[in-house]
Wavefront OBJ file of the C-alpha trace (Angstrom):
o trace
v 42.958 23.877 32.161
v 44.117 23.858 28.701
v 43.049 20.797 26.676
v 45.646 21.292 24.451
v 48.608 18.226 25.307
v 50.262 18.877 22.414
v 51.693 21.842 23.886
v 51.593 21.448 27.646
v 54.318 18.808 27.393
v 56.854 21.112 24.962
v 59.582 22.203 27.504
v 60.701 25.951 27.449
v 63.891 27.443 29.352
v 63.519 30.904 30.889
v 65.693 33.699 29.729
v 67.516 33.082 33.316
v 68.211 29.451 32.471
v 64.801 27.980 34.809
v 63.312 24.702 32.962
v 59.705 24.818 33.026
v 56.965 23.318 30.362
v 54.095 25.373 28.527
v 51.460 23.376 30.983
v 53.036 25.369 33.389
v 50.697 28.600 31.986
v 47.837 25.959 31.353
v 45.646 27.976 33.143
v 45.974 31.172 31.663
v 44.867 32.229 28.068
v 48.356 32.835 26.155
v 49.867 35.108 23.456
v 52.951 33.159 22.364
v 55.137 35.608 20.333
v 58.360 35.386 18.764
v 60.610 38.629 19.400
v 63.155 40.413 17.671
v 65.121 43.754 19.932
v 66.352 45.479 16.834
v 63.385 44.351 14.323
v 61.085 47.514 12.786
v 58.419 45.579 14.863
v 59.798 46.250 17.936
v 57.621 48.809 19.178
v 55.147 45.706 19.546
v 56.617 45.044 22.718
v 54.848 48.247 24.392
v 51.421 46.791 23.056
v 52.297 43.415 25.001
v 53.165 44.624 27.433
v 49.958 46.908 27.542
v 48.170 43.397 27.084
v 49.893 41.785 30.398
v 49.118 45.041 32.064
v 44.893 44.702 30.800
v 44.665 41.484 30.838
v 46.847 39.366 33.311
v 44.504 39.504 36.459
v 42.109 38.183 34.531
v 44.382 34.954 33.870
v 46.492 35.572 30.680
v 50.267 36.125 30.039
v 52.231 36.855 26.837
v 55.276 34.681 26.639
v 58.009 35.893 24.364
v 60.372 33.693 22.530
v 63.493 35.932 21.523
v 64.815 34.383 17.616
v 67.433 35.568 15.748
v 66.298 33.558 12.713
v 66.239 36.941 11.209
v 69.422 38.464 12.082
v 67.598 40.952 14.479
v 67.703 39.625 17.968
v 71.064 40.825 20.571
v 73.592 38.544 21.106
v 72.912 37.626 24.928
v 70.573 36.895 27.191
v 71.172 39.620 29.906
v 71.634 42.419 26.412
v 67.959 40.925 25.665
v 66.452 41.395 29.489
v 68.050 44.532 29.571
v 66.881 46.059 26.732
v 63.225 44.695 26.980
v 62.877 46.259 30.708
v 64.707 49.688 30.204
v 63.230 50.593 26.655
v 59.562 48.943 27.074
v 59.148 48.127 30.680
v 58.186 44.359 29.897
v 57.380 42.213 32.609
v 55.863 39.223 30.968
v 57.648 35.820 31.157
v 60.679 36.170 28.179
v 62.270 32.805 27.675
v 65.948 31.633 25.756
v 66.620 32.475 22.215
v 65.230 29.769 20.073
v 64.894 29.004 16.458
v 61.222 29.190 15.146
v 61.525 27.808 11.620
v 63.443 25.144 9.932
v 64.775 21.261 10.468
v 66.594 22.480 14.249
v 63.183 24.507 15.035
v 61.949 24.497 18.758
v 59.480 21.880 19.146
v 57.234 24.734 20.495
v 56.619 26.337 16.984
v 57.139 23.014 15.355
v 53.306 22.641 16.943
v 52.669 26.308 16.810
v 53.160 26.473 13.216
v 50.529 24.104 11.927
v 47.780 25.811 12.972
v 46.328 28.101 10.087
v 45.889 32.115 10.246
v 42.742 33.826 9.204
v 43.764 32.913 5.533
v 44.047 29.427 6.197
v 47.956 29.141 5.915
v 49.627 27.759 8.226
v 53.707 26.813 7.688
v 56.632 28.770 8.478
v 57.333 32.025 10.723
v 56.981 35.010 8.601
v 58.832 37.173 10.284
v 59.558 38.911 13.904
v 56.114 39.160 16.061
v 54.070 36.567 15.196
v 51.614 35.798 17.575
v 49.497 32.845 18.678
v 46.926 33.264 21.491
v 45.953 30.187 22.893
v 43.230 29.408 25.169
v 42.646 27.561 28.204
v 40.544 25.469 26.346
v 43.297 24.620 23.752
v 42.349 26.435 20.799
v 44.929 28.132 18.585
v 44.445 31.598 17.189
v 47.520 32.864 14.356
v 48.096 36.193 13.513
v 51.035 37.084 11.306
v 53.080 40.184 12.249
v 51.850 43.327 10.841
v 48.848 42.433 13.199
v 49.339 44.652 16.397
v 48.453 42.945 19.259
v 46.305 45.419 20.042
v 43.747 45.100 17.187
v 40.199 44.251 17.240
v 40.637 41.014 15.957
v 43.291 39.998 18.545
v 41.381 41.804 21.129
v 38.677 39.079 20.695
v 40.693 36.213 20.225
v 42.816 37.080 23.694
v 39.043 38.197 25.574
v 37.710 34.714 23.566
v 40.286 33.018 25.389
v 40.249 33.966 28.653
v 39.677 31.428 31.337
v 36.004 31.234 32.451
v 35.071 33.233 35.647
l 1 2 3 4 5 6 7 8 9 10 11 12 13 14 15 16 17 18 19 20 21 22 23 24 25 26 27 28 29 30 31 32 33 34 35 36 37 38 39 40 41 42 43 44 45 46 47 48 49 50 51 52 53 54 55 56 57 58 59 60 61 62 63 64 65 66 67 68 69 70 71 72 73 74 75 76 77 78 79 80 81 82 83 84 85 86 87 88 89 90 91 92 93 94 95 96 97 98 99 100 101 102 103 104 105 106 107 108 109 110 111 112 113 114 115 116 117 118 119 120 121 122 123 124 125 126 127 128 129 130 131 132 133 134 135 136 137 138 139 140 141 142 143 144 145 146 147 148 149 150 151 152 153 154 155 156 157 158 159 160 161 162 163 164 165
């Protein structure tokens, strides 16, 4: 079970409207990513998904946070779950719009964001795609979002993570 309380007690709302918590997935390894439908990045999503596909019998999910912080993101919920399924077949858990930076943030990244990248800098969102795979022990990996999910580096942080057999 993940160690980390910090985060297990956040509450998150499905894109459907469902309350839940992040404990809730406190026995799977995580990628935590905020999403964007009309961002460059968006081709991302069919590495994710790719990701749930690899990885989720082995006990990990991605979980994406839709934001239009950047003035990317559709206007509704249903625009969002449409578009995800029909252009890049997702079927990992997608969850209501939030806001990842700033004073009205989501208390999610509020915790998400003080954890340091491979440069040591922690702080704001970036941009679109930023992912954070956490592990069933707790631990907090950053990568900022020109990292594909499917590089080497967040290969080993998702197989790092991965709940012991």
């Amino acid at each position: 079970m993940t160690s980390n309380a910090a985060l297990d007690s956040i509450e998150i709302t499905t894109i459907d409207g469902t309350k839940t918590t992040v404990g809730a997935y406190s026995d799977k390894a995580l990628m935590i990513v905020n999403v964007a439908s009309r961002c460059g990045l968006a081709p991302q999503y069919e590495q994710l998904e790719q990701l749930q596909k690899t990885y989720g019998d082995r006990g990990f999910t991605v979980l994406g946070f839709p934001s239009n912080q950047f003035m990317q993101e559709l206007g509704s919920a249903d625009a969002i779950q449409e578009y995800c399924s029909r252009t890049w077949g997702v079927t990992f858990p997608m969850f209501e719009t939030i806001r990842v930076n700033g004073r009205h943030r989501h208390p999610l990244y509020a915790e998400l964001t003080s954890h340091a990248d491979a440069d040591g800098k922690a702080g704001r969102i970036k941009w679109n795609f930023e992912k954070f795979v956490v592990g069933t022990d707790g631990a907090v990996t950053r990568f900022r979002p020109t990292t594909k999910p499917d590089s080497p580096e967040v290969i080993a942080a998702i197989e790092a993570a991965l709940p012991a057999t």
